[in-house]
N, C-alpha and C positions, 0 to 999 in steps of 0.2 A: 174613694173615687177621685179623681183628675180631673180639674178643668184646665185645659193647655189653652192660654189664650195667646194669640198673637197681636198686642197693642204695645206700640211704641209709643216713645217719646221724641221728640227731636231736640236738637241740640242749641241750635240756635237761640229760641225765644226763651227755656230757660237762664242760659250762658249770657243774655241779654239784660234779662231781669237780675240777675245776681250780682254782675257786673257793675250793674246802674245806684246797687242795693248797697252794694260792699265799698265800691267809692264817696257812697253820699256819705257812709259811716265815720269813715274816718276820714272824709273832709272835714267833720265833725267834729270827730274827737267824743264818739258814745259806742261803749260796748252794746253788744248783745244782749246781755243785763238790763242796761238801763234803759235801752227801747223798748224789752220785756216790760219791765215798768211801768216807764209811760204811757203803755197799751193798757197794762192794769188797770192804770185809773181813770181810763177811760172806760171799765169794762170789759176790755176785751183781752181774754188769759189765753196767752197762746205760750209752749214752752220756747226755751232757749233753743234747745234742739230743732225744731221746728224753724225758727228766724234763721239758723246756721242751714238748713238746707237750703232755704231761699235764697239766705246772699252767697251760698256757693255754687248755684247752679243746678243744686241736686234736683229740686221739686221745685212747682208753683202754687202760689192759694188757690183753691180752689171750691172750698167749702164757702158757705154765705157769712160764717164768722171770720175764716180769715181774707175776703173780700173787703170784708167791712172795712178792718185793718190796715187796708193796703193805701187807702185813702187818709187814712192817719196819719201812717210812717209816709207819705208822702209830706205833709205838713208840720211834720217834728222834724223830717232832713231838710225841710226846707226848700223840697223839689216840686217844680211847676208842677201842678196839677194835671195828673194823665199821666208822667212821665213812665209811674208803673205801672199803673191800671191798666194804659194802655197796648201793651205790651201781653195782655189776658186775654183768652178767646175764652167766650164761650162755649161749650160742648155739653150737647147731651147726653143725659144719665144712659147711657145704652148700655151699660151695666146691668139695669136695674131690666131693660125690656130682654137682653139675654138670659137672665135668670128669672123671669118673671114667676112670682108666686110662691118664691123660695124665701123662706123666713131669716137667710142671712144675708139675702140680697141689698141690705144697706149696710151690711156692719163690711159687708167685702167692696161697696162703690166708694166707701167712707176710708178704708184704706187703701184703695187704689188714689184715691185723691189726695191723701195726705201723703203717696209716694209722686206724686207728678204724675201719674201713668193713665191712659188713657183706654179704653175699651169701646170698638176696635178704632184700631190707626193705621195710617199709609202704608202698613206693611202687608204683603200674602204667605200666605202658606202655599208653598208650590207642592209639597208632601209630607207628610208625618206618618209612623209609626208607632206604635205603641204596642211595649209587647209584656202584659199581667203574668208573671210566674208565680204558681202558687205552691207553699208548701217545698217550698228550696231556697231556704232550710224549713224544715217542717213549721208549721203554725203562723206562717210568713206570708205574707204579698208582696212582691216585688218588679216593680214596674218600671219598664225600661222606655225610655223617651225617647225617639230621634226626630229633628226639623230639616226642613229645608224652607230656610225662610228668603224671601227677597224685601229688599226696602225699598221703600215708593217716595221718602223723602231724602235727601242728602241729611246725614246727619244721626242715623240712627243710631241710638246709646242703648238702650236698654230696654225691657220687655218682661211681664207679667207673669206669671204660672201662680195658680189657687188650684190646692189639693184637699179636698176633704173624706173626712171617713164617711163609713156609707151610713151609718147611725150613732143616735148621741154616744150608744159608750163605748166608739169605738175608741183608742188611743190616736193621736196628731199624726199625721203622716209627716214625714222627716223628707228633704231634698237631699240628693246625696249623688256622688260620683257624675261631678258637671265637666263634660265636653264641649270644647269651643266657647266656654261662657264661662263667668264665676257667678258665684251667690253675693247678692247684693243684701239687701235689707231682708228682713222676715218679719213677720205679725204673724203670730197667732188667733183663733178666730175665739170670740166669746159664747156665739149662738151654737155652734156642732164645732167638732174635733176637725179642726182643720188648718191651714198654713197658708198665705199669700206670701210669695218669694217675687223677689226682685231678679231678675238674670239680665245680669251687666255683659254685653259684647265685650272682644277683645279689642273693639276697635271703633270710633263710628264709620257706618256703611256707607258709600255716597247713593245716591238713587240707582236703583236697577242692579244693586251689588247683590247677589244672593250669599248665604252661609249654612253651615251644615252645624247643627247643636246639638247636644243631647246630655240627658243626666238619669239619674234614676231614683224614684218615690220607695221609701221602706214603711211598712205598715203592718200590723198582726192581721193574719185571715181572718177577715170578719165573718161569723156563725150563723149571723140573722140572716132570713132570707128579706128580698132581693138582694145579693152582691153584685154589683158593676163597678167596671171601667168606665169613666165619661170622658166623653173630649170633647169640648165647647168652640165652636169656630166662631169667629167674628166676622170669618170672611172665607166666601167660599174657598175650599181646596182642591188641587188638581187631583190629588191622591188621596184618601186616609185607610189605611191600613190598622185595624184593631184584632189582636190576638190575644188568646188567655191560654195556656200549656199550665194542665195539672198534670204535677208530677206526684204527688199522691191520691186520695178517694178522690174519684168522678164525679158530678153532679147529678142531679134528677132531672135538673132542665136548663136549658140555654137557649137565649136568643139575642138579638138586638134588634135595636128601636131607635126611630129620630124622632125628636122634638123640634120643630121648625121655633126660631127668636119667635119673642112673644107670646109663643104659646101654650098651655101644658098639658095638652094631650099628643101623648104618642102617636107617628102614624110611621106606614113602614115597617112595621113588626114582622120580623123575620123569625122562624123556630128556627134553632142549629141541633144537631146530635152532639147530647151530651152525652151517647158512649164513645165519644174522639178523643183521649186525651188533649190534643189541639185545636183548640174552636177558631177560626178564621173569618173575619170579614171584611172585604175591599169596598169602599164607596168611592167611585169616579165623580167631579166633578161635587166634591162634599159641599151642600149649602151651610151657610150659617144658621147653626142650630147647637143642641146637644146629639149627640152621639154616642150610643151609650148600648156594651157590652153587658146582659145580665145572667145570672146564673142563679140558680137555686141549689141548695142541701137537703130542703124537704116539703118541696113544691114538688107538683108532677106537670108545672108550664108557668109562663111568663104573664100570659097575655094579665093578667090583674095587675101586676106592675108594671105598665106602660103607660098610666095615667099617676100624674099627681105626684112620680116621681122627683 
């Protein structure tokens, strides 16, 4: 399954924070190393890697441990108090109310945080597609992404996608063949076979700029029943479009289902004909929720997997 999220980052208060980070350094005269250190002893272990995206801009702390932190490295560089801190908004966990009840919903708020990225942000989905081929090449899923994204702040750099299988054993779904965007960072997930990717713009966007992206998810056909496509809005869509084309065996059953943020009961449940080799379904006006394509191999209907999901 797919969660296409649309949360940005902006450019600025990073670019700000790294800025303020990387000057106080080496007015200094202390690597990356040794402010690691000096955080050790104080207790708080954060890697090298981690400090290098802060003082370049990449991310900001956001965790409570590297908060803690931030008021340290303020007093080992020697910077007025606030200087970085200030510079931090608080946000809420809406990660955690999007996915609510889902057992990796902190191991995926916990890598969205340690990438900078937020869930959702000033961005909309003006339309999305999404189009699951199954079985081409046989034994395969393959999932084709397309956006139309618009940016709501000046500055937009980059943006989210979490892919996961649809059960523990399935194999990690792979990002692959990105349009209009490259592949940033990746994390793999600990709890289910799954991927948080990074999709870096070709550019930042100023306010009201829109862009067209797309890439495509590689995955083994998964056997267990329920099988779906999800697609996670943060914020409503003009359009969403979700398709599944088997190109080999047909299903026993298909439908789709929304999950309204917050919630985890399905409502909305739709039967589809699974003698269609193409199963189609347009939501106008998509709220923020999950949306989510499912199909069965040895079900004779959906409706039991529309909770709990």
């Amino acid at each position: 399954m797919t969660y296409t999220t649309t949360n940005p980052v902006s450019r600025t208060m990073p670019s700000a924070f790294g800025e303020i980070l990387a000057g106080a350094l080496r007015e200094r005269g202390m690597t990356l190393k040794a402010l690691q250190q000096r955080l050790a002893d104080s207790d708080i272990r954060l890697s090298v890697a981690t400090l290098s995206y802060w003082s370049s801009g990449r991310s900001l702390p956001r965790r409570a441990d590297s908060l803690r932190a931030v008021g340290l490295i303020e007093q080992e560089l020697e910077l007025p108090e606030g200087s970085l801190a200030g510079l931090l908004t608080t946000r809420p966990s809406d990660v955690r109310q999007a996915f609510a009840g889902r057992p990796w919903t902190d191991e995926v708020a916990t890598i969205l945080e340690d990438f900078g990225l937020a869930m959702p942000g000033p961005v909309t989905t003006v339309m999305q597609h999404d189009l699951v081929v199954v079985d081409d090449p046989p034994g395969t899923e393959r999932e084709c992404i397309r956006q139309l994204v618009r940016a709501e702040i000046d500055g937009l750099e980059r943006i989210p996608s979490i892919h996961l299988g649809s059960h523990p054993g399935d194999a990690v779904p792979r990002i692959t063949a990105p349009h209009g965007v490259t592949i940033g960072r990746t994390r793999d997930l600990g709890t289910l076979p799954g991927q948080v990717a990074e999709l870096v713009l070709p550019r930042p966007l100023p306010r009201g700029a829109t862009l067209w992206l797309g890439y495509e998810v590689l995955r083994p056909r998964s056997t267990e029943d329920p099988c779906m496509q999800e697609c996670t809005l943060g914020r409503t869509a003009d359009f969403l479009v979700q398709e599944v084309l088997f190109t080999g065996p047909l299903p026993r059953a298909a439908g789709h289902v929304f999950v309204p943020t917050g919630q985890t009961t399905g409502v909305d449940l739709v039967e589809l004909d699974p003698g269609k080799p193409r199963l189609c379904h347009i939501t106008r006006s998509a709220s923020p929720g999950r949306h989510m394509m499912l199909w069965c191999w040895d079900h004779d209907g959906i409706a039991e997997f529309a909770e709990g999901n």
